[in-house]
LOKEMI-53692 format. One record per residue (C-alpha): residue in one letter; x, y, z. Coordinates in steps of 0.001 Angstrom, whole numbers, padded with zeros to 6 digits, always signed. Each point is the difference from the previous one (the first is absolute). Layout:
! LOKEMI-53692
AXYZ ...
END
This chain:
! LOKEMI-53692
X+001873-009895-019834 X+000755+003400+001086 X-001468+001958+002317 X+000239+002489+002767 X+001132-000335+003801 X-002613+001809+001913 X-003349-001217-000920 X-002493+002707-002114 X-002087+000548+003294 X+002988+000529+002141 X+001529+002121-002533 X-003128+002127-000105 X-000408+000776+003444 X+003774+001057-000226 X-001048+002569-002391 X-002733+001542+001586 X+002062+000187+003443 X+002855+001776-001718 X-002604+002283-001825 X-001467+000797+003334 X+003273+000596+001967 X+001004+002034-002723 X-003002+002342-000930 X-001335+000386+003497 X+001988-001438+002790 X+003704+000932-000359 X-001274+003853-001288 X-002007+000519+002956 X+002598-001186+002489 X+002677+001916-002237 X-002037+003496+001200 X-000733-001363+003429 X+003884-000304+000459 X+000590+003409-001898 X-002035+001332+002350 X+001701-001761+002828 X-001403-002768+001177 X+002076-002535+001270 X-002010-003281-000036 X-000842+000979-003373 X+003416+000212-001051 X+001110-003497+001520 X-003917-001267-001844 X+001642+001135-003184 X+003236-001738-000062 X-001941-003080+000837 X-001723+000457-002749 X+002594+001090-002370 X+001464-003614+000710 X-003045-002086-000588 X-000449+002182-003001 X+003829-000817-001487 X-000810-003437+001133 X-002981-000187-002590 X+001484+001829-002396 X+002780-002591-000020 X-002158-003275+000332 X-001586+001531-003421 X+002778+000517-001569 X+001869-003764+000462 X-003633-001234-000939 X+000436+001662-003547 X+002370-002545-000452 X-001602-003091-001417 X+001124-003725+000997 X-000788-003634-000635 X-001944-001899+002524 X+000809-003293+000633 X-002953-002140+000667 X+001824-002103+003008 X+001253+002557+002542 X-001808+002707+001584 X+001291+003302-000424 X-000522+003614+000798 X-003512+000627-002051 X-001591-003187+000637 X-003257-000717+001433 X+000134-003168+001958 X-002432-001996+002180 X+001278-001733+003270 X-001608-002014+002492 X+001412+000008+003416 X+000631-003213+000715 X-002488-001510+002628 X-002869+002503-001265 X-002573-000943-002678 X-000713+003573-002048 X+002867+001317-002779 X+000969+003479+000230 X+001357+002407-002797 X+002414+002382-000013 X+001794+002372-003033 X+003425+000164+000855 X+001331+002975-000893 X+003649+001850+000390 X+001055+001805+003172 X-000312+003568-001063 X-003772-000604-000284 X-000274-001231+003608 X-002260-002700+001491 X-003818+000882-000483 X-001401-002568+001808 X-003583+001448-000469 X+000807-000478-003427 X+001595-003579+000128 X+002831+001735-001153 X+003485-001649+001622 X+003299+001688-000396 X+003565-002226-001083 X+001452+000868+002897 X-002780-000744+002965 X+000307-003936+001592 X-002678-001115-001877 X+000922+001357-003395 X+004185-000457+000565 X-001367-003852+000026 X-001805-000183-002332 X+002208+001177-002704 X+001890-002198-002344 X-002707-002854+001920 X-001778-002765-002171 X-003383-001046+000320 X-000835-003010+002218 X+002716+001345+002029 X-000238+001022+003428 X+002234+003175+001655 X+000286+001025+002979 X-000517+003696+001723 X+001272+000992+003102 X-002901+002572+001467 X-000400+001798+002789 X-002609-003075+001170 X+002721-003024-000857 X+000914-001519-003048 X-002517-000796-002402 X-000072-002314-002920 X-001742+000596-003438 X-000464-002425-002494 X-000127+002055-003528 X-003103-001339-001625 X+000731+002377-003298 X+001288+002606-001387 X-000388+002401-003497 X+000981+002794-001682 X-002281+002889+001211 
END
């Protein structure tokens, strides 16, 4: 089974960001800083970067892979439980240039929670070190999103 890393909603949003940074945001900052305006200018290189950073995560995502049904990896959606707690949560784990949306459930590779849980099984637990104390998840499931 092929199939893409960043899952179709997450790749969506991606689009319409990078549409909007570069239709509206980046040319209106572009002739604030003409015009000389220096938080403008700093604004813009900031986004610049995030709009690179999109551009890039896109781009690796053209490239199609196989998913292997036992591991989680970058593009999965998986279901923990925190271990001691009674209700599952869900999260789409997506790559770092996309960042951690947690309004979104979205998790990035490289934050504690999704650094362990990838390459993690289900019925496993992992532990994340956050700002609170470590924290144990049991992974419940996981899937292809």
């Amino acid at each position: 089974m092929t199939r893409r890393v960043i899952p179709a909603e997450v790749r969506e949003g991606m689009r319409a960001r990078l549409e909007d940074l570069e239709a509206r945001q980046i040319p209106e900052l572009e002739q604030e800083s003409a015009e000389g305006d220096v938080d403008a200018f700093a604004l813009l290189k900031t986004l610049r970067r995030e709009r690179d950073q999109l551009l890039d995560a896109l781009q690796a995502d053209a490239e199609e892979g196989t998913w292997d049904p036992r591991r989680i990896e970058v593009g999965d959606a998986v279901a923990v439980r925190e271990v001691g707690r009674d209700e599952d949560e869900e999260f789409l784990l997506v790559p770092a240039g996309v960042g951690s949306h947690v309004e979104d459930s979205w998790v990035s590779d490289e934050s504690p929670l999704g650094a362990a849980l990838v390459g993690a099984a289900r019925g496993e637990i992992v532990e994340v070190t956050a700002p609170g104390g470590v924290r144990r998840y049991l992974i419940v499931d996981f899937r292809a999103a």
